[in-house]
DRENDREN-935835 format. One record per residue: x, y, z of N, C-alpha, C, O in turn. Coordinates in steps of 0.05 Angstrom, whole numbers, plus 5000, padded with zeros to 4 digits. Example, Ala and Ser with C-alpha at 12.3 -4.5 7.8 and 13.67 -1.06 7.14 Angstrom:
<pts>
[[5264; 4886; 5156]; [5246; 4910; 5156]; [5264; 4934; 5156]; [5285; 4934; 5169]]
[[5257; 4955; 5142]; [5273; 4979; 5143]; [5258; 5001; 5157]; [5268; 5023; 5161]]
</pts>
This chain:
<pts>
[[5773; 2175; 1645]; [5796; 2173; 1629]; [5789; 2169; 1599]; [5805; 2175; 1582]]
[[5766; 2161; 1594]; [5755; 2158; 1576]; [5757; 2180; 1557]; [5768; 2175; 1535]]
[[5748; 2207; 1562]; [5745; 2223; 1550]; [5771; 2236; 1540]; [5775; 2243; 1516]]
[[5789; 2238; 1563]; [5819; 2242; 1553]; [5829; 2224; 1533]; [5830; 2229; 1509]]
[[5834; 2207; 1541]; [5842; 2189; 1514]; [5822; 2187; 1488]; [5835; 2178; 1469]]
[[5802; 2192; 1483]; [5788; 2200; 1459]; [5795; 2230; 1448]; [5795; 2234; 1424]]
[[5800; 2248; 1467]; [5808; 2275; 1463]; [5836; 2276; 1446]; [5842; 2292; 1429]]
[[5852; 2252; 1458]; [5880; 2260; 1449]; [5879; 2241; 1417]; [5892; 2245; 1396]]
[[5858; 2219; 1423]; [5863; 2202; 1400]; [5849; 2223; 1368]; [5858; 2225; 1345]]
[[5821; 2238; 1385]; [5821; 2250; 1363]; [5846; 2276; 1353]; [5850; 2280; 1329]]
[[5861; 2291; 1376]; [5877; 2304; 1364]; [5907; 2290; 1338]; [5924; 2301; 1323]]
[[5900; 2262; 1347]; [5919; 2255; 1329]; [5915; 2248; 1310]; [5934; 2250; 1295]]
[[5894; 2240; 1303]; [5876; 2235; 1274]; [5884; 2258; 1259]; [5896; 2260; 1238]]
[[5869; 2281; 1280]; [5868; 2307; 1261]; [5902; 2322; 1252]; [5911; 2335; 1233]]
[[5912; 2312; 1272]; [5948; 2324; 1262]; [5964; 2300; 1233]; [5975; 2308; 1212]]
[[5958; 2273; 1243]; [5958; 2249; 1220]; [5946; 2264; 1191]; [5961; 2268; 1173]]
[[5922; 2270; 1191]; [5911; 2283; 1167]; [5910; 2301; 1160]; [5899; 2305; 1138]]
[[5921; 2328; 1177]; [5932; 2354; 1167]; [5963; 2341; 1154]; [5970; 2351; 1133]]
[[5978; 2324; 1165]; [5997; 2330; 1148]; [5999; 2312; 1124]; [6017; 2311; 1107]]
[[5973; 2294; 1123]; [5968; 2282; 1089]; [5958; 2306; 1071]; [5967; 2312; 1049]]
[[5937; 2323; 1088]; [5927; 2337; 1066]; [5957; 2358; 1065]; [5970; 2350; 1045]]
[[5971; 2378; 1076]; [5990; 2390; 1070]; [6001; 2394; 1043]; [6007; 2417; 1037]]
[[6004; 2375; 1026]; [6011; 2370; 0999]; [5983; 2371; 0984]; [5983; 2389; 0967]]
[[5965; 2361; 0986]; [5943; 2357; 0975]; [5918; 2384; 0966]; [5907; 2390; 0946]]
[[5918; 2395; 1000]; [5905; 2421; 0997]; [5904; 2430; 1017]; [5886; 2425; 1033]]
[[5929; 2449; 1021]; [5938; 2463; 1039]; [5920; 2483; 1061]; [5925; 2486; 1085]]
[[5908; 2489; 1053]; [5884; 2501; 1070]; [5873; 2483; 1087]; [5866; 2485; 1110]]
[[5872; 2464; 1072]; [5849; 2445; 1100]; [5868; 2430; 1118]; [5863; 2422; 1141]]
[[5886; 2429; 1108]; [5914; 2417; 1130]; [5923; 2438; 1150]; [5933; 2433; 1172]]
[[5918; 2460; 1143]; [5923; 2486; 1161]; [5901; 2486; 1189]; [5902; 2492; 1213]]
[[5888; 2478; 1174]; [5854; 2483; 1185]; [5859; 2457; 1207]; [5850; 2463; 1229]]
[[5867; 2439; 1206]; [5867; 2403; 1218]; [5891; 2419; 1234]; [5885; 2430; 1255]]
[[5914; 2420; 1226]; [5934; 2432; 1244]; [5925; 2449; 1274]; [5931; 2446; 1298]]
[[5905; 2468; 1259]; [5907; 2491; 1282]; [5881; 2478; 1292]; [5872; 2487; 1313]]
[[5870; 2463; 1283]; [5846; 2441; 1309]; [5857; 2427; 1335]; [5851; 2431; 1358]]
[[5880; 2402; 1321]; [5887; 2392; 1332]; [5888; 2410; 1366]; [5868; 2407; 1380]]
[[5909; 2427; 1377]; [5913; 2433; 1396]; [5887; 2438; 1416]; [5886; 2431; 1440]]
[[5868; 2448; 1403]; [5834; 2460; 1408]; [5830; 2428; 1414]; [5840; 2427; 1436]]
[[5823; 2408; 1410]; [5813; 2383; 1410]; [5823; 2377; 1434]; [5807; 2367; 1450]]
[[5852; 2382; 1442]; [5870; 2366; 1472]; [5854; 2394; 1485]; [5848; 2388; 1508]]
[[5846; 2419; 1479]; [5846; 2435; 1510]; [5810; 2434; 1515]; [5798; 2446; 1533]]
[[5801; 2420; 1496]; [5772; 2413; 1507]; [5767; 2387; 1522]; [5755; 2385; 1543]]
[[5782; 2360; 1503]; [5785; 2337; 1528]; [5798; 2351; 1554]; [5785; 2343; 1573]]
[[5810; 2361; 1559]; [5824; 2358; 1586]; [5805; 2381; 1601]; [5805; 2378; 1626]]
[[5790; 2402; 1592]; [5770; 2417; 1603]; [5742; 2395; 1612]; [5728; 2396; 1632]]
[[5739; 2375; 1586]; [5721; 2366; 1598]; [5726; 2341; 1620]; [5710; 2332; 1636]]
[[5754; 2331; 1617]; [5752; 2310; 1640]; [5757; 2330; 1660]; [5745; 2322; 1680]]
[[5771; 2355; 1665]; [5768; 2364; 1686]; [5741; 2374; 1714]; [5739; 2377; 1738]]
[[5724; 2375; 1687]; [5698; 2387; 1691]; [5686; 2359; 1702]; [5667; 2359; 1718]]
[[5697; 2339; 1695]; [5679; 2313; 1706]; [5690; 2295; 1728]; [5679; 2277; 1740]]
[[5714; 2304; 1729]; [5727; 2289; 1760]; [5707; 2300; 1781]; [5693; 2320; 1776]]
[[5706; 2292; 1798]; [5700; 2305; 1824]; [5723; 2308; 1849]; [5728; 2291; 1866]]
[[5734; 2328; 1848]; [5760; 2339; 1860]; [5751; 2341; 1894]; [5732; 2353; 1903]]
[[5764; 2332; 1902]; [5758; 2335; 1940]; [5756; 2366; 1943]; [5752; 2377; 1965]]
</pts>
């Protein structure tokens, strides 16, 4: 569970600070935006990859 919840906590960081930078400098808020989603589909690939499923 671990990994999920670090996965999601970092996707929120990175959505939190795409929309500080947004005003600031739009490119890199774009850039944090279109991470975020990439960040949740690697936690959940990797806790999938580490359960051990019957």
């Amino acid at each position: 569970m671990r990994v999920r919840r670090r996965g999601l906590l970092l996707a929120l960081i990175a959505l939190v600070t795409s929309w500080v930078l947004r005003r600031r400098r739009p490119p890199a808020g774009l850039a944090l935006a279109v991470t975020a989603p990439g960040v949740v589909l690697l936690a959940t690939l990797m806790f999938t990859a580490m359960v051990d499923w019957p």
